[in-house]
Each structure stands twice: as C-alpha cells, then as structure tokens.
N, C-alpha and C positions, 0 to 999 in steps of 0.2 A: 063621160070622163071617168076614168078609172085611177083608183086611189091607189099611192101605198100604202104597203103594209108592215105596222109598226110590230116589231117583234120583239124586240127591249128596250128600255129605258132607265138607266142610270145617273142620279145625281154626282156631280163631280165638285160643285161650288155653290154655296148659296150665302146670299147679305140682302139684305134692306135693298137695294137699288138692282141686283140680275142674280139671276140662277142662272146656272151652266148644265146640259146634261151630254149626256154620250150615248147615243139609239141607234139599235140594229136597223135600218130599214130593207126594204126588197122593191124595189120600183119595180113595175108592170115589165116581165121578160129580164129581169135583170137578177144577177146574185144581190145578195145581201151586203151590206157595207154600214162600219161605224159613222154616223153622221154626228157632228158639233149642234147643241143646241141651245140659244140663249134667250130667254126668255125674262122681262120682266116682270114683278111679282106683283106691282099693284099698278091701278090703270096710270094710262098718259097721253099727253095732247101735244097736239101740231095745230098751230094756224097758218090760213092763207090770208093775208092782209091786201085787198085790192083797193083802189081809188079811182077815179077819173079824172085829170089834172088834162085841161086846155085838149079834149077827144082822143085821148092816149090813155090804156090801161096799165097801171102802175101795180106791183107784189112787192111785196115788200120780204127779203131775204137775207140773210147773215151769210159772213165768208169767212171759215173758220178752216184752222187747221185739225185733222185726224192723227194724232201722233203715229197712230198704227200700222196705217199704210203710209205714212209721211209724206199726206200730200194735203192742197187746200183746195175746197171745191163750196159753193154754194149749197144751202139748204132754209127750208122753213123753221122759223122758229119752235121748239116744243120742250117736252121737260114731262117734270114725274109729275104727279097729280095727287097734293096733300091730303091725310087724314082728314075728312070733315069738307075738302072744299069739291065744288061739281067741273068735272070738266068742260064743261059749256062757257 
C-alpha cells in the first residue's frame, strides 16, 4: 500500500469539541492539493447495540437530521468521551 505524502499542515480552527486543519497533500502519481481536515481533540465512542428478540437480530440506531448537508439518515449512537470516564 503506498501512502501519501503530507507536506504541510496548518491549523485553521480549534475548541474543546474539533480542530480544523488545511494540508498540502500529494497522493501516489498525483500533484499536490489543499485538503480540509477535521479532527477531534479528545477520544470518542460509538456503540453497536444488538439483541435477539423471537431469532431476528435487532441494532439498535438513531435517525437524526445533519444540518449540513440537509439531509436525514441513520447512524450508531456516539458522542465525546468525558475527562476521567473510560470509553468502554
């Protein structure tokens, strides 16, 4: 597998809950290009919640709207993950 290669990296945004950066990268054969980067700053968790109700497997999932792209779609539950508590 061949990586790219990161050539800068600049902060644009930072708070408690996301950093934002802006990175030159070069993928394998290609030029260089500003990529968007968003990364959170302290860990976080997702569950999969399954059951077995009457030989049928049951997930259990939320259906929320993304203002962002204004649309609504399903996903697993998750969230940030408190000073002091374990994400397990």
């Amino acid at each position: 597998m061949v990586k790219w290669h990161v050539h800068s990296e600049r902060r644009i945004y930072e708070s408690p809950w996301v950093n934002l950066a802006l990175t030159t990268v070069e993928p394998p054969g290609a030029e260089p290009f500003e990529h968007h980067v968003i990364r959170a700053p302290g860990p976080a968790a997702g569950c999969v919640i399954t059951r077995g109700l009457r030989n049928q497997q049951e997930v259990l999932l939320i259906f929320r709207h993304r203002f962002i792209t204004d649309t609504w779609g399903w996903e697993i539950p998750a969230g940030g993950v408190d000073t002091g508590d374990n994400a397990e």
